[in-house]
DOTOR-981020 format. One line per field, with one value per residue (C-alpha): residue number from 1; chain; x negated, z, y. Coordinates in Angstrom, 1 decimal. Each point is the difference from the previous one (the first is absolute). Layout:
% DOTOR-981020
k: c(NUM/...)
c: c(A/...)
x: c(X/...)
z: c(Z/...)
y: c(Y/...)
% end
This chain:
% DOTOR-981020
k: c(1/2/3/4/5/6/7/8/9/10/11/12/13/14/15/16/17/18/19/20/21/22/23/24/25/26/27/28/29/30/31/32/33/34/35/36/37/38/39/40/41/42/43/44/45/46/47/48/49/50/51/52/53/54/55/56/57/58/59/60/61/62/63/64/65/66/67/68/69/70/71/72/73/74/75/76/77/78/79/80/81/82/83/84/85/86/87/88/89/90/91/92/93/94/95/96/97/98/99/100/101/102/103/104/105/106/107/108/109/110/111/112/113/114/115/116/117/118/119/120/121/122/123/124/125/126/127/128/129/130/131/132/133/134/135/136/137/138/139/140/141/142/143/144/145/146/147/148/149/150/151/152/153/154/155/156/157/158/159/160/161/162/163/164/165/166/167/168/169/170/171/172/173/174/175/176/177/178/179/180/181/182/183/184/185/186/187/188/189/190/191/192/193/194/195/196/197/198/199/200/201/202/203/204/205/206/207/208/209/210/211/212/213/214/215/216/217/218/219/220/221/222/223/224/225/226/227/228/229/230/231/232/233/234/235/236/237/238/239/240/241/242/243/244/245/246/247/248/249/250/251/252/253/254/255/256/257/258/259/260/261/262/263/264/265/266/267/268/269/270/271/272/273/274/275/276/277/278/279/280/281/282/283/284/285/286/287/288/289/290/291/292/293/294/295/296/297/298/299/300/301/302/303/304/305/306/307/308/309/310/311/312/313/314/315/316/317/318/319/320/321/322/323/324/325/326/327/328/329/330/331/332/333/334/335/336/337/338/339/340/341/342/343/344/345/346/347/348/349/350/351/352/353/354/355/356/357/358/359/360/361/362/363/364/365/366/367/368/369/370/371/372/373/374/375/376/377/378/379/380/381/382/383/384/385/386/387/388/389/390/391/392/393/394/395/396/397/398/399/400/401/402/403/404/405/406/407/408/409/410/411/412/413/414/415/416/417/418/419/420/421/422/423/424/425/426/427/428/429/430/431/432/433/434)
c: c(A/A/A/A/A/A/A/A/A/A/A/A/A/A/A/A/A/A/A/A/A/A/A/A/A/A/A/A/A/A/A/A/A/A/A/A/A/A/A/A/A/A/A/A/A/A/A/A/A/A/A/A/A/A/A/A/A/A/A/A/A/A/A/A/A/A/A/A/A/A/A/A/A/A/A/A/A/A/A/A/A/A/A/A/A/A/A/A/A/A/A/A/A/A/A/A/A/A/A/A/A/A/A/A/A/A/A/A/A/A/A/A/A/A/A/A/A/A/A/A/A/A/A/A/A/A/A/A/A/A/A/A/A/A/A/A/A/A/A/A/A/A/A/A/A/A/A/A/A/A/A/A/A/A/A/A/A/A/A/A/A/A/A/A/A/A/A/A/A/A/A/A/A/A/A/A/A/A/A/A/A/A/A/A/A/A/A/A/A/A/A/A/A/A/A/A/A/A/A/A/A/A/A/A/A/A/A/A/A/A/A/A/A/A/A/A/A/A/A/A/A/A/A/A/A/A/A/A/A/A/A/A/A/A/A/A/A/A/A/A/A/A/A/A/A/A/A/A/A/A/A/A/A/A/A/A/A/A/A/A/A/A/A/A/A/A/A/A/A/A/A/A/A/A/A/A/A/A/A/A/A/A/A/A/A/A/A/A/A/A/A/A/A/A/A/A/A/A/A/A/A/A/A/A/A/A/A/A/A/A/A/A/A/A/A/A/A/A/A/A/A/A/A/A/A/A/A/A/A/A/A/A/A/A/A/A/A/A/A/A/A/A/A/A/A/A/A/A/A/A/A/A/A/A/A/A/A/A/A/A/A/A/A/A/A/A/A/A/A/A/A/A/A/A/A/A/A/A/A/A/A/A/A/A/A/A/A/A/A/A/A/A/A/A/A/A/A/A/A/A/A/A/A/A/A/A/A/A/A/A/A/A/A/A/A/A/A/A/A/A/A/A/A/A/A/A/A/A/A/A/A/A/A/A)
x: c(-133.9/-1.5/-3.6/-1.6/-3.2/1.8/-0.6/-3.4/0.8/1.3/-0.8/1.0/1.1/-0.7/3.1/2.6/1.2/-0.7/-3.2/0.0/2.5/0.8/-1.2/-2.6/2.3/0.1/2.9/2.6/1.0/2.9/2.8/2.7/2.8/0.0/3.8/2.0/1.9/-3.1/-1.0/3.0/0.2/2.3/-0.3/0.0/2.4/-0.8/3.4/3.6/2.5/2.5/3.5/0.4/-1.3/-0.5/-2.6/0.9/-2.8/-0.2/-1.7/-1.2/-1.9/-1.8/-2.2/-2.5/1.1/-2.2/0.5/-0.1/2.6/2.4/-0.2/1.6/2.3/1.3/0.1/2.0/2.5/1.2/-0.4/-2.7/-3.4/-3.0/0.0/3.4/-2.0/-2.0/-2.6/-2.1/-2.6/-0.7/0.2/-2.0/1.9/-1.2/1.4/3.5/0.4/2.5/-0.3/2.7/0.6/2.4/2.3/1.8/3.1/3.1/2.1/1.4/-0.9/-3.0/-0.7/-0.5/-3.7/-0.2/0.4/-3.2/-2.1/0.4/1.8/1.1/0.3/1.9/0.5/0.8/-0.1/-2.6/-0.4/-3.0/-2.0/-2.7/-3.5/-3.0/-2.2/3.4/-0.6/-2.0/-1.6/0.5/0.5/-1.5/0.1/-2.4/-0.7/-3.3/-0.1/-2.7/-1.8/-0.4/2.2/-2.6/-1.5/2.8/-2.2/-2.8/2.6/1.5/-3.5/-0.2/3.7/-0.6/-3.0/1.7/3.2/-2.5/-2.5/1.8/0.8/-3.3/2.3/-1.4/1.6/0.7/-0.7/3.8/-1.3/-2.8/2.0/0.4/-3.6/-1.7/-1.0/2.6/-3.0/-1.9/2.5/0.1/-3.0/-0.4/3.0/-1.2/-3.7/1.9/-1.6/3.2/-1.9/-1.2/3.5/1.0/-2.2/0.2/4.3/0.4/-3.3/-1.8/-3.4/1.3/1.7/0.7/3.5/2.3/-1.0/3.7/-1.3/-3.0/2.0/1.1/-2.8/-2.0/2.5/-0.6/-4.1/0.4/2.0/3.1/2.5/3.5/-1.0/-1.1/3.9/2.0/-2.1/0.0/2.2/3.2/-2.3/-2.6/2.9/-2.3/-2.9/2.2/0.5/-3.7/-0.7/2.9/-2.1/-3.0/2.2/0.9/-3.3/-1.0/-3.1/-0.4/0.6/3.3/1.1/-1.2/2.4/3.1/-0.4/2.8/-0.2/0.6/-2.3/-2.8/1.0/-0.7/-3.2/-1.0/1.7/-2.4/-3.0/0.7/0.6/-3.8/-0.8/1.9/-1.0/-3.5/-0.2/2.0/-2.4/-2.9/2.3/0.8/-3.9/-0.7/2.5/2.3/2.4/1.6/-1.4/-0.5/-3.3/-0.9/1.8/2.6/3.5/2.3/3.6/3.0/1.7/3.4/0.1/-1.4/-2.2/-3.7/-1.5/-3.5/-1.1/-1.9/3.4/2.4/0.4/-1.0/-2.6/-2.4/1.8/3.4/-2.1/-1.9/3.6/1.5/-2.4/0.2/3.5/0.0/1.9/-3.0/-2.3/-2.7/0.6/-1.7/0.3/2.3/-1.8/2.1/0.6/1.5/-1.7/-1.1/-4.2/-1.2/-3.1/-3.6/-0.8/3.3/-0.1/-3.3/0.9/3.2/-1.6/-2.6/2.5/1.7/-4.0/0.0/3.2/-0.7/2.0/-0.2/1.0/-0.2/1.8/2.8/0.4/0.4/1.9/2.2/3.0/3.0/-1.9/-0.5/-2.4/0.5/-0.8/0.8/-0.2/-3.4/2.4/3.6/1.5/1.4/2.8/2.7/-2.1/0.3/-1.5/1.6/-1.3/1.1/1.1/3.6/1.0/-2.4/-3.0/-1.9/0.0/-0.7/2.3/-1.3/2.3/-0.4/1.0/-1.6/0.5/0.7/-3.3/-1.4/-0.9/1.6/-3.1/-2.4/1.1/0.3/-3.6/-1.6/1.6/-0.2/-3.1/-0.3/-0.3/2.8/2.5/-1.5/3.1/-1.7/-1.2/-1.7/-2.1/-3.4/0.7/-4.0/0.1/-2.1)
z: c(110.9/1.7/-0.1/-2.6/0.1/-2.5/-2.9/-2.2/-2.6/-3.6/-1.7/-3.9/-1.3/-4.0/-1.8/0.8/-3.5/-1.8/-1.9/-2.6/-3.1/-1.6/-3.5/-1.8/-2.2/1.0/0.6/-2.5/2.6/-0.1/2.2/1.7/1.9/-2.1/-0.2/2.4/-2.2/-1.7/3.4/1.0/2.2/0.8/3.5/-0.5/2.4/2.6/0.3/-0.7/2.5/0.8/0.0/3.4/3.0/2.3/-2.6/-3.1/-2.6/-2.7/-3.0/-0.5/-3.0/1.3/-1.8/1.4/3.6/2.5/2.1/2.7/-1.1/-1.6/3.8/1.0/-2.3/0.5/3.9/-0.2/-3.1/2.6/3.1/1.6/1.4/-1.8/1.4/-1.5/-3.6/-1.2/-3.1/-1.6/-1.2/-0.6/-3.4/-1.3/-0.5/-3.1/-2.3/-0.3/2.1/0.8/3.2/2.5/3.3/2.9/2.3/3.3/-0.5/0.6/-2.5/-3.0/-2.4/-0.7/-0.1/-2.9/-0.3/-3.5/1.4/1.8/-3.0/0.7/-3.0/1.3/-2.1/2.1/3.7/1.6/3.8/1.7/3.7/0.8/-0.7/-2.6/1.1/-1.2/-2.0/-1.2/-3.7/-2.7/-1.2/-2.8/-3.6/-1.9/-3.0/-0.2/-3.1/-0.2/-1.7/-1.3/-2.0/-3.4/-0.9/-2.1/3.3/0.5/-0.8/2.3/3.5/-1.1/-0.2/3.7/0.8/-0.9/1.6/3.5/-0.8/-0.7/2.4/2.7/1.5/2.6/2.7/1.4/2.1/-2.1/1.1/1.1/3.0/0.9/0.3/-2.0/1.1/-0.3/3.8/1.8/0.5/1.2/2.0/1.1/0.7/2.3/2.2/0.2/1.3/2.5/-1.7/0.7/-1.0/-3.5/-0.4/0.5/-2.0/-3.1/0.4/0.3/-0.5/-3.2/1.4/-2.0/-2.6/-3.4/0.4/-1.7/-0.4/1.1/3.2/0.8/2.1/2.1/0.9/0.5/2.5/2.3/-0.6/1.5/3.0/-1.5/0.4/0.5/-2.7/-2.0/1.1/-1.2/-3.4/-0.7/-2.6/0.8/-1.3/3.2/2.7/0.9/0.1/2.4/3.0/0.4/-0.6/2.5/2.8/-0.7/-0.2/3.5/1.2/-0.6/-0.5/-3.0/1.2/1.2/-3.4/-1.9/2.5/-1.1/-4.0/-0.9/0.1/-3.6/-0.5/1.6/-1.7/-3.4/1.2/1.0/-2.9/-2.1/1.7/-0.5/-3.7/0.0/0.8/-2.3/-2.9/0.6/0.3/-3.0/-1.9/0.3/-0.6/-3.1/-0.7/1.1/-2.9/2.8/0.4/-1.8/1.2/3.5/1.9/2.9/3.2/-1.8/1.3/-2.7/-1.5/-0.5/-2.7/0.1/4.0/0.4/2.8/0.6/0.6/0.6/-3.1/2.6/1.4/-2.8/-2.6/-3.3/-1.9/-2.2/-2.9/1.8/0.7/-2.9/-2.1/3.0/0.2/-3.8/0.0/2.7/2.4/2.3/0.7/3.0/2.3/1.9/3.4/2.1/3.3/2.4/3.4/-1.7/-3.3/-1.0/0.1/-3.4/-0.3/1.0/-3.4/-0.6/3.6/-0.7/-3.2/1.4/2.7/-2.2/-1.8/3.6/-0.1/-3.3/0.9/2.9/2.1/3.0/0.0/3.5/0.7/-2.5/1.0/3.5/0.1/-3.1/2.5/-1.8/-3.3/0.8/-3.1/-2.9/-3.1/-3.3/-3.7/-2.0/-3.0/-0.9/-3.2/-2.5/-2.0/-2.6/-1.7/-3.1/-1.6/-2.5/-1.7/-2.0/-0.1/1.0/0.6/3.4/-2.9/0.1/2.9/0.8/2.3/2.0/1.6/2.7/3.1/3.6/3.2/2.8/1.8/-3.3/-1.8/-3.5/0.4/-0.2/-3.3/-1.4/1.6/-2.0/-3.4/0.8/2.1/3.8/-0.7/-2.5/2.7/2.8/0.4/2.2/-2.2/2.7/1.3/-1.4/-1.1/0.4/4.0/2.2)
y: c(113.8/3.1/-0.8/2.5/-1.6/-2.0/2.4/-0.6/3.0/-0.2/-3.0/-0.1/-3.6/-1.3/0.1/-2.1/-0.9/-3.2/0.3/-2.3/-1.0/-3.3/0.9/2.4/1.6/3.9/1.3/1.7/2.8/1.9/0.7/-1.5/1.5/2.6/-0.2/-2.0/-1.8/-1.6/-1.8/-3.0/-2.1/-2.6/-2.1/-3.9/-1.4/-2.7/-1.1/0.8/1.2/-2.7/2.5/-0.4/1.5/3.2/1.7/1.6/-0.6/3.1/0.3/3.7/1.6/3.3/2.3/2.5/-1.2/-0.8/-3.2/1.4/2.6/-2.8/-1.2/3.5/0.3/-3.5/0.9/3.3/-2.0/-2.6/1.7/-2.1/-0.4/-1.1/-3.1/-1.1/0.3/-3.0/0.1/-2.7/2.6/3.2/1.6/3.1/3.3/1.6/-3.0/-1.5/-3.1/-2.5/-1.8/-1.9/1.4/-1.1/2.2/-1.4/1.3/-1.7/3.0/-1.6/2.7/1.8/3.1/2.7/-1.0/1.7/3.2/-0.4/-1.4/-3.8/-1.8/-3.3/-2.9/-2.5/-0.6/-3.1/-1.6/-1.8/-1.4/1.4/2.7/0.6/-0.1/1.7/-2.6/-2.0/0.8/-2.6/3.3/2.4/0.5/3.3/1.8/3.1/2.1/1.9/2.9/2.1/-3.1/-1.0/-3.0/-1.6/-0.9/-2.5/-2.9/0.6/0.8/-3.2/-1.9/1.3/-1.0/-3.2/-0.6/0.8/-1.9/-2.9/0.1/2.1/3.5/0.8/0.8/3.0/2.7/2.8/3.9/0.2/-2.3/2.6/3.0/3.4/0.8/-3.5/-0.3/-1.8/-2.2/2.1/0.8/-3.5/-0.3/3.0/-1.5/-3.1/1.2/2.8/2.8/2.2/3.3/-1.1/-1.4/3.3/1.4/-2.3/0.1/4.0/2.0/1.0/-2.2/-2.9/-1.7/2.0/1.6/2.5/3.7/0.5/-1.4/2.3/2.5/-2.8/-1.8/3.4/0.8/-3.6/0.6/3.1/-1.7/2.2/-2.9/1.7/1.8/-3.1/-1.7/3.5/-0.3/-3.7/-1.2/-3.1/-2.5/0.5/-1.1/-2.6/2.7/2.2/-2.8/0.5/3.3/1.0/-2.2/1.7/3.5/-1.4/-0.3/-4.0/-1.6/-1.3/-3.3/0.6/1.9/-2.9/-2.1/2.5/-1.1/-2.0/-4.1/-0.2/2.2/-1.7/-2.9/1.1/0.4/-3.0/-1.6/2.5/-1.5/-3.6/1.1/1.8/-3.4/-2.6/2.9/-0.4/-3.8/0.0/1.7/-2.2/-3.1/1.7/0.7/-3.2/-2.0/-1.1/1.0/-2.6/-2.7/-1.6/-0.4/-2.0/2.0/1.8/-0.6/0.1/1.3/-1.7/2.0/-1.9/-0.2/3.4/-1.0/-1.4/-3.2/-1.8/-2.1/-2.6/-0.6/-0.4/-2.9/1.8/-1.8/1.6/0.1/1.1/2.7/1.3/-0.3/2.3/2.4/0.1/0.8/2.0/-1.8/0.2/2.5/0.8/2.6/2.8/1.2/2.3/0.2/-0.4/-2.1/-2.7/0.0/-3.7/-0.1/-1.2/-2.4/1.4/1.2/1.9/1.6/1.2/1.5/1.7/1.0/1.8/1.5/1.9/1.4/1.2/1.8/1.4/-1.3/-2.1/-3.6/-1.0/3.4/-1.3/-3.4/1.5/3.1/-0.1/0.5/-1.8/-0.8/-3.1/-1.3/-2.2/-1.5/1.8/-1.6/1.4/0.2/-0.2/-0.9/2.2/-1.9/1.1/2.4/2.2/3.1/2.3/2.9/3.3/3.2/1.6/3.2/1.3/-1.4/-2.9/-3.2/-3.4/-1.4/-3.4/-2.1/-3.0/-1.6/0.1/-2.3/2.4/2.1/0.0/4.0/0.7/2.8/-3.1/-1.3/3.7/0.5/-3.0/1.1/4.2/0.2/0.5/3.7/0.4/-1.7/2.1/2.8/2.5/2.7/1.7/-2.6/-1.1/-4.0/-0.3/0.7/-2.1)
% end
């Protein structure tokens, strides 16, 4: 991990973000979040708890909470480690959001959770504990603001089109990071460029970034980094285990080796997305998306896994009225170790589409560390939607509602019927980058 003969120099990927849309209606714009009231969301249970057990299962309501915060404050309410809490999924913090959550406790009364900002609901006893991913997804209602209501009729055109034909189930900017470079970020690890990782992560020779940031990242250019750790806000902990190595005298191998696991992680995970955004794109450019070519491995909606068309017993017409309903869809890749190999065409087309991104497929299939690789669902259906317009009080909205499975980005749906660049939330950074 030492050799710096590894590093080629900064190398700026395409944007990661799904280029494409399902219809050619432009957008209404507007804004969301712009109160968090007007953005719900309510978590879809897997399962109930039985009444019995060493878990106690809590329904909490939070608003303007992070997750990871709700975490803490559960921690410090019963007196226990982090790993005594167990979550299905994570929710966002500026909207109000309702979500189970397990504790194991064996007390027989809870805690004053109110006092900390979590309403509960109900509580109740399991026997084991709740598991990320253990949800069937998510329901929403979102009110956008700053529109005229008498474009009701054409976000519903666009609603229904997705609700029909599907939800292109791209990674949203969330999975790219506050800068949109976890990819590159990715990238960088995954090719040993320590250095440019470096670079791209905590100088100014980069991606975009917050003016509030300047002084900062001047500071670690100018090899200033106990000066960079003293001025750095709480959000850069992760930022600090490395600049404290290099502070320390590392290489910048070895202070790439101090950033956290989860860290790197994300990273990775942000690379495989560059990937799966970019072959979805030209399945959505190509009209298929929806429909299933020779090589694809497909989508079992109802099982929530994937299987090999030459190898099951669906006949044709089991499998046009599937696809149709969107019980089935085809999938695209998460390179990985493990990751099932399409047919020659697909893998040539996915494997194009790693290219186009910038990112190294062998490199990924290789050296994605715990990610493993998979198959994820081109498209996810949208069900239980509605669409109400007016004006109230804070003026004039048109409030969308629908359903998600879980993985799937209420920012996607809001994308199609706002505009990419209406959803984008980052003021400061250019939504034409790359």
């Amino acid at each position: 991990m030492d050799d710096p003969a590894c590093d080629s120099g900064p190398r700026i990927l395409p944007d990661p973000r799904l280029q494409a849309t399902v219809t050619d209606e432009q957008g209404i714009g507007g804004r969301f979040r712009v109160h968090d009231d007007e953005f719900l969301v309510d978590e879809l249970p897997l399962f109930e708890p039985s009444g019995k057990g060493e878990h106690i299962y809590i329904r909490v309501q939070k608003e303007g909470i992070s997750h990871r915060d709700m975490i803490g404050r559960l921690c410090r309410a019963f007196d226990l480690p982090e790993s005594a809490i167990g979550y299905a999924g994570m929710k966002d913090r500026r909207a109000v959001t309702q979500q189970t959550v397990s504790v194991h406790t064996d007390r027989k009364n809870l805690p004053d959770l109110e006092s900390i900002g979590l309403q509960v609901l109900w509580a109740d006893r399991h026997d084991h504990k709740l598991r990320k991913g253990q949800l069937e997804g998510n329901r929403f209602s979102i009110r956008i603001r700053d529109v005229d209501p008498l474009d009701a009729p054409r976000a519903w055109t666009v609603l229904n089109a997705i609700a029909l034909g599907g939800l292109p189930n791209a990674y949203m900017s969330q999975r790219f990071g506050y800068r949109l470079n976890n990819h590159r970020l990715g990238a960088a690890w995954l090719e040993s460029r320590w250095s440019d990782l470096l670079d791209e992560w905590l100088g100014t020779r980069g991606s975009p970034f917050p003016s509030s940031e300047s002084g900062v990242r001047t500071d670690y250019d100018n090899g200033r980094y106990q000066q960079c750790i003293n001025d750095s806000s709480r959000e850069w902990w992760a930022e600090r285990a490395a600049l404290q190595a290099l502070a320390e005298g590392a290489s910048p191998a070895r202070a790439c080796s101090a950033v956290p696991s989860v860290i790197r992680s994300l990273w990775i995970d942000a690379a495989q997305a560059a990937i799966f955004n970019r072959l979805l794109s030209c399945r959505m450019r190509a009209g298929t998306m929806e429909h299933l070519v020779e090589g694809d491995i497909a989508w079992n909606h109802g099982r929530g896994r994937w299987f090999r068309i030459e190898g099951s017993d669906m006949t044709a017409e089991d499998r046009a009225r599937a696809l149709q309903a969107i019980e089935v869809s085809p999938t695209g890749p998460l390179p990985g170790r493990r990751m099932p190999t399409p047919g020659k065409q697909i893998d040539e087309l996915e494997r194009q589409a790693a290219i186009e991104a910038g990112i190294d497929w062998d490199k990924m299939i290789e050296g994605g560390g715990s990610r493993r690789g998979g198959r994820r669902p081109l498209r996810v259906p949208v069900t239980n939607h509605g669409l109400d317009a007016g004006t109230d009080q804070r003026g004039n909205y048109i409030r969308v509602a629908f359903e998600l499975p879980k993985g799937a980005y209420a920012t996607g749906v809001l994308a199609e019927i706002m505009g990419a660049n209406a959803v984008e939330e980052r003021g400061w950074l250019s939504t034409s980058q790359g």
